[in-house]
C-alpha positions in Angstrom: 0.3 -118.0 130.5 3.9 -117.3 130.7 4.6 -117.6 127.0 1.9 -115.0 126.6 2.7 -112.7 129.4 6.5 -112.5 127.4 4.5 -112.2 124.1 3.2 -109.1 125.7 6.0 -107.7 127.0 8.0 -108.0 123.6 5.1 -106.2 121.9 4.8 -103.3 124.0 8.7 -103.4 124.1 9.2 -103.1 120.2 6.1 -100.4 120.3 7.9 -98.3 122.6 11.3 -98.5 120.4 8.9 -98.0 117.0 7.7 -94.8 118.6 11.8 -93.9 120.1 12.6 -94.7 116.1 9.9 -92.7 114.7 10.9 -89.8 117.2 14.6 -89.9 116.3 13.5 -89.8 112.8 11.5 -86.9 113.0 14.2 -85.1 115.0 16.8 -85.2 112.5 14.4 -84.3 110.0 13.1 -81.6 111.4 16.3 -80.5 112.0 17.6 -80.7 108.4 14.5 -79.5 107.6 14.6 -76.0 109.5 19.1 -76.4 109.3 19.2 -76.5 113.2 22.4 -77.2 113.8 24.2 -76.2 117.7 27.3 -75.7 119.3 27.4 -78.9 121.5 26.2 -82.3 121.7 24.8 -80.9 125.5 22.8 -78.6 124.0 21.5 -80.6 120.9 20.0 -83.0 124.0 18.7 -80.3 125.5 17.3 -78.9 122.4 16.5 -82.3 121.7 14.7 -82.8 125.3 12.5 -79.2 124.8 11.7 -80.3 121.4 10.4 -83.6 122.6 7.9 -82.5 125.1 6.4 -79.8 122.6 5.8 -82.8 120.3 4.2 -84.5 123.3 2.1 -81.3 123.8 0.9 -80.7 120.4 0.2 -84.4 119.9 -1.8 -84.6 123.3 -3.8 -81.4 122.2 -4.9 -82.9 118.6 -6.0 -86.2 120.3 -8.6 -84.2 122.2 -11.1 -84.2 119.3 -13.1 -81.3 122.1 -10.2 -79.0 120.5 -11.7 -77.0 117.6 -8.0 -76.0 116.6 -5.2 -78.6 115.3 -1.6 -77.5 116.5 1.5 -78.4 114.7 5.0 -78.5 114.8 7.5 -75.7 113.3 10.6 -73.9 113.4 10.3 -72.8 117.3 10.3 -76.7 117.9 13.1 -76.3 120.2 12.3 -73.8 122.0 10.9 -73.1 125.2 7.8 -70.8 125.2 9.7 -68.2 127.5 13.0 -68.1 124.9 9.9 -67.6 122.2 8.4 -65.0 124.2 11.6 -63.0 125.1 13.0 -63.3 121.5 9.8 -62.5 119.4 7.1 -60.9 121.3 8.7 -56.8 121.9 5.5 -54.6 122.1 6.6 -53.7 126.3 2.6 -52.8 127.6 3.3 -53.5 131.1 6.5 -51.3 131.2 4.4 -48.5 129.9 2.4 -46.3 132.2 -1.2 -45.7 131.9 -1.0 -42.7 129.9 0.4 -42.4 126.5 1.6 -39.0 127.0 0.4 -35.1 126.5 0.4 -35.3 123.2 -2.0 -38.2 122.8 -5.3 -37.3 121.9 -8.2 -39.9 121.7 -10.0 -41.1 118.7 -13.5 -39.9 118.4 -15.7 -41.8 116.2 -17.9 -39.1 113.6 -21.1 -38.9 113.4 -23.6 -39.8 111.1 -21.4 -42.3 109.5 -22.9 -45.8 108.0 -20.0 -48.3 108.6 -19.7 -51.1 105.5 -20.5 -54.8 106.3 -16.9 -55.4 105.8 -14.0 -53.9 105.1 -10.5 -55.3 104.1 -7.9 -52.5 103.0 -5.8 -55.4 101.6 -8.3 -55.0 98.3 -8.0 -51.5 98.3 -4.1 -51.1 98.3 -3.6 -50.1 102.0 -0.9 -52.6 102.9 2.0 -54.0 102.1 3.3 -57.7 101.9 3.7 -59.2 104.7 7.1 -59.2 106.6 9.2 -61.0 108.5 10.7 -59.4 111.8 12.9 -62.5 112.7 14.9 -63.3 115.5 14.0 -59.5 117.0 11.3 -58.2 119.3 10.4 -55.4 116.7 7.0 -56.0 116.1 5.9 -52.5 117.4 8.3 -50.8 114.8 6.2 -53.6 112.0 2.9 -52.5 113.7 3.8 -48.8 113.5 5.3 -49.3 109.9 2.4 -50.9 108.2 -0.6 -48.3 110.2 1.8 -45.0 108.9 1.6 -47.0 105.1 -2.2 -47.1 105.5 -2.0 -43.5 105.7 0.7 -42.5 103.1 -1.4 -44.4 100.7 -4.5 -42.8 101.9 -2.9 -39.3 101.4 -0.5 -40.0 97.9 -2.2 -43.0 96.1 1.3 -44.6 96.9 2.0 -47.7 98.8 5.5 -47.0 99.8 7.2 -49.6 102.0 8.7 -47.9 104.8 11.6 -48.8 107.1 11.4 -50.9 110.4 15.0 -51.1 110.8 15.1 -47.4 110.8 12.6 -47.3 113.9 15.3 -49.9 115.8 18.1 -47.9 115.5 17.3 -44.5 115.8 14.0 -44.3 118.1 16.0 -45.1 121.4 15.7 -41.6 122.6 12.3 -41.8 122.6 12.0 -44.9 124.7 12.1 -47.7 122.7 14.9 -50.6 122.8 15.2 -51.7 119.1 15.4 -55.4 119.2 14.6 -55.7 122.6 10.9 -54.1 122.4 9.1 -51.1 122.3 6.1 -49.3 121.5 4.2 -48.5 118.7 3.0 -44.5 120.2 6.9 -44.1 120.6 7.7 -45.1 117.1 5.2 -42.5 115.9 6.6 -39.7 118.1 10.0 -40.5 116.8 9.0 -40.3 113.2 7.2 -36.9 114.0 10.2 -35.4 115.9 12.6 -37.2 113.1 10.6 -35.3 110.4 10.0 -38.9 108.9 11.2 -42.2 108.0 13.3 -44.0 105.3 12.0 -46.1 102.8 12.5 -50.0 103.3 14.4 -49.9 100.0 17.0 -47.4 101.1 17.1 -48.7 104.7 16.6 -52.3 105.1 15.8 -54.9 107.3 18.2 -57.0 109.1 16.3 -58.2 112.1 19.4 -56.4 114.9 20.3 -53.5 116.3 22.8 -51.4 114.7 23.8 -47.4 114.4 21.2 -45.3 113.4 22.2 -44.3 109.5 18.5 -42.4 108.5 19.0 -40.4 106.1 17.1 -37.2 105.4 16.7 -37.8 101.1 15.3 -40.8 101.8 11.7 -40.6 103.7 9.1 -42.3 102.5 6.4 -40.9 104.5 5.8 -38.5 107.6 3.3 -38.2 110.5 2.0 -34.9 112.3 0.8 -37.0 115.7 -1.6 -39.8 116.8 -4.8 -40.4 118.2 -5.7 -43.5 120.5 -8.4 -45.6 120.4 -9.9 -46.6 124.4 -8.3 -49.9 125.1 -10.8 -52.4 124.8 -13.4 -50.3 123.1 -13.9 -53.2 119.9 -17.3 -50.2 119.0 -14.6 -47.7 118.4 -11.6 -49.6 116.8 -14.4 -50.8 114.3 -14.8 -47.1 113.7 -11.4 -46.2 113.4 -10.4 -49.6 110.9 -13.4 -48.9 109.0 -13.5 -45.0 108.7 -9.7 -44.3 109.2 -7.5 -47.4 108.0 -5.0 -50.1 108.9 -5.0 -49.5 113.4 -1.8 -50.8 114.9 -2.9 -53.3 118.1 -1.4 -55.2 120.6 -2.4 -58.5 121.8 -1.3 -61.5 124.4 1.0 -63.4 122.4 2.7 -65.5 125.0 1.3 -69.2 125.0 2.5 -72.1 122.9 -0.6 -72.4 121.3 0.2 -69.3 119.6 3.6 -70.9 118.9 2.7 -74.1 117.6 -1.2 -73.3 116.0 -2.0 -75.0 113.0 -5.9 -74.5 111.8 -9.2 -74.2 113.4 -10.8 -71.9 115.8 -8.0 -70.9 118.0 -9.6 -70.6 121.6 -6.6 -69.6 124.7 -8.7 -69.7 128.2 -5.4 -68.1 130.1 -5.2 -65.0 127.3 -4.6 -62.3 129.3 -6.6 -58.8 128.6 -3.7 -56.8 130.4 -0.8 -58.3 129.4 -0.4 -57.4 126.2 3.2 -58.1 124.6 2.9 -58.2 120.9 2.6 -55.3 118.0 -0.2 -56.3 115.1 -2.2 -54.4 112.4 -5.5 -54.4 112.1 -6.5 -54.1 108.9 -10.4 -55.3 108.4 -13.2 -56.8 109.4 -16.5 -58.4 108.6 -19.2 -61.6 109.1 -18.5 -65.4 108.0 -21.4 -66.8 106.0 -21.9 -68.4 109.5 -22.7 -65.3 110.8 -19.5 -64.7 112.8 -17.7 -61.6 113.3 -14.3 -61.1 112.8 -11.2 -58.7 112.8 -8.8 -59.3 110.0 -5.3 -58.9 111.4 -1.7 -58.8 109.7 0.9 -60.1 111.6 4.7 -60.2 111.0 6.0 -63.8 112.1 6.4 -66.6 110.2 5.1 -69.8 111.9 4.7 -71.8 109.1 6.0 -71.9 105.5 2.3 -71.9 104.2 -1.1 -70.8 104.0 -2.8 -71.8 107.0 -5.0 -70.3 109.9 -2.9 -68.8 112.9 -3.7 -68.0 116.2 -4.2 -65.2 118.9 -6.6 -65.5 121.2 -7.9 -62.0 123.1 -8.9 -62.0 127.1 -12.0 -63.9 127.3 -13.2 -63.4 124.2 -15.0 -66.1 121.8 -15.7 -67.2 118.3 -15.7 -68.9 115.5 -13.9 -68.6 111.7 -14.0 -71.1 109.1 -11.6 -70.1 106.0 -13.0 -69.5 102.7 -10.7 -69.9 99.4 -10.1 -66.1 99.5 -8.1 -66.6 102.4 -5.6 -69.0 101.2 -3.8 -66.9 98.9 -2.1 -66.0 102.1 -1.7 -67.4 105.9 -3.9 -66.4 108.2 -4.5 -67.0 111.7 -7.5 -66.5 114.0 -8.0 -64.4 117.1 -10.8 -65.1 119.5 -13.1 -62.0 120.3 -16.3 -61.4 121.4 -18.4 -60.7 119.7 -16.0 -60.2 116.7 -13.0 -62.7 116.6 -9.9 -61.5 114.4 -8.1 -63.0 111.1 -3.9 -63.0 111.8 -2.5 -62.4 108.4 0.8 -64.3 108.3 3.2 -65.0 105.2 -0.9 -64.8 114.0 -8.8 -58.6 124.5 -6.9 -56.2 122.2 -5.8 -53.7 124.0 -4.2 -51.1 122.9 -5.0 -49.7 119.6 -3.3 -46.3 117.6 -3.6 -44.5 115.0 -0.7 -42.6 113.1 
């Protein structure tokens, strides 16, 4: 009994190094993989440490075959969900007050209007390629970007790319903090006082905040105001996507499953309705062959190097999506909503929703 009890032992004992092995594998791996490389061997372990229980997260949630969504890990690996938060997620919603302002106006749906099945302004030449906003909370400036493209197009028949770095240096004045967050209705005031914005060609991205350079020769497009769609009102932003165009949103992007989503139907029970800290577009929507509604939503951070289905859940909101082969030429990512659910278009209850 002895012999076996020390059998036993020894087996678990080479088990528990096979997984230590694997682990310290992976992490150098992943490491070479993403070119992680840090200052001190203090914070590589603590790196190391963070990186570790995220691994132990993601693997706990896939071996609860109840999930309907597989996580995965990434790039963010080694980082905490609050460093993700503070360095990604910039759309400030609860440092805004309740009103957007005397110039806001709200959007009123027209009458007598027939609304198609479904609508993706993708097909029709609405919206540019995805971006990437980086290491910078700017994704109101992306959001405001890509709803004011929507509507150049619209007017011109041009897609012009237009210049997010532009709205990071030079909308400070108006409220907004550059890399450190703002808001989408202050990015359109700014371009409406400014008498427009610069192209993305003549003033690039570079993900930090630097001296505002606009230059006057080089707008690509123009706004006279903006209207606002009633936060929460999913009647009236169907409207406005499918009469008006691309609708910048913002959504509760704070959780690691957002972080670290891989495929499925993405489902967050502590989404918050209220606390909304991240800039998207909507730019669709429309009805799985299942019979599920959905919201088809293009997003600016790159989670994963491939096309895959990425996540957002909104408030208390349900539902289901299943991807079909049209959506691989791109990633995706799913946001829950009820009763429509909506599609994160990456290269992943909305609240707040404008119009340019």
């Amino acid at each position: 009994m002895a012999h076996l009890t020390l059998l036993l032992v020894m087996i678990f004992a080479s088990a528990t190094l096979s997984d230590l092995l694997i682990k310290d594998n992976a992490w150098h791996a992943w490491k070479e993989y993403y070119n992680k490389i840090y200052a001190s061997d203090d914070e590589e372990s603590l790196r190391y440490s963070i990186w570790i229980n995220n691994l132990k997260m993601i693997n706990q949630h896939n071996s609860d075959k109840s999930k309907s969504f597989t996580m995965e890990m990434n790039h963010l690996g080694d980082m905490t969900i609050k460093e993700v938060h503070l360095m990604l997620n910039g759309y400030n919603r609860m440092k805004e007050t309740k009103s957007h302002g005397s110039d806001a106006v709200t959007f009123l749906p027209p009458s007598n209007v027939v609304l198609p099945k479904e609508v993706d302004w993708r097909t029709k030449g609405y919206v540019t390629p995805v971006k990437n906003q980086g290491q910078c909370g700017s994704c109101w400036a992306f959001s405001a970007t890509g709803s004011l493209e929507g509507q150049h197009f619209k007017k011109t028949g041009k897609l012009v790319s237009l210049s997010e770095q532009n709205l990071v240096d030079c909308s400070l004045k108006f409220g907004n903090y550059g890399c450190d967050g703002g808001w989408m209705v202050r990015a359109f005031r700014y371009i409406n006082a400014n008498g427009g914005i610069d192209t993305e060609a003549s003033y690039p991205y570079v993900g930090a905040d630097e001296k505002c350079h606009f230059n006057k020769s080089d707008v690509g497009a123009d706004d006279t105001g903006y209207v606002t769609v009633k936060s929460g009102d999913e009647d009236a932003l169907k409207m406005a996507v499918g009469t008006v165009g691309p609708i910048s949103v913002a959504i509760d992007a704070g959780h690691s499953s957002f972080a670290f989503y891989n495929g499925g139907v993405y489902v967050e029970p502590d989404c918050s309705t209220t606390f909304l800290d991240h800039g998207v577009l909507a730019v669709g929507y429309g009805t799985t062959e299942e019979g599920q509604d959905y919201w088809l939503v293009k997003n600016r951070l790159v989670i994963s190097f491939r096309p895959s289905k990425c996540p957002v859940a909104v408030g208390e909101q349900a539902g289901e999506w299943k991807a079909t082969s049209k959506w691989q030429e791109t990633s995706t990512t799913c946001v829950e909503l009820l009763p429509m659910q909506a599609i994160l278009w990456f290269e992943g209850t909305l609240g707040d929703y404008e119009l340019p």
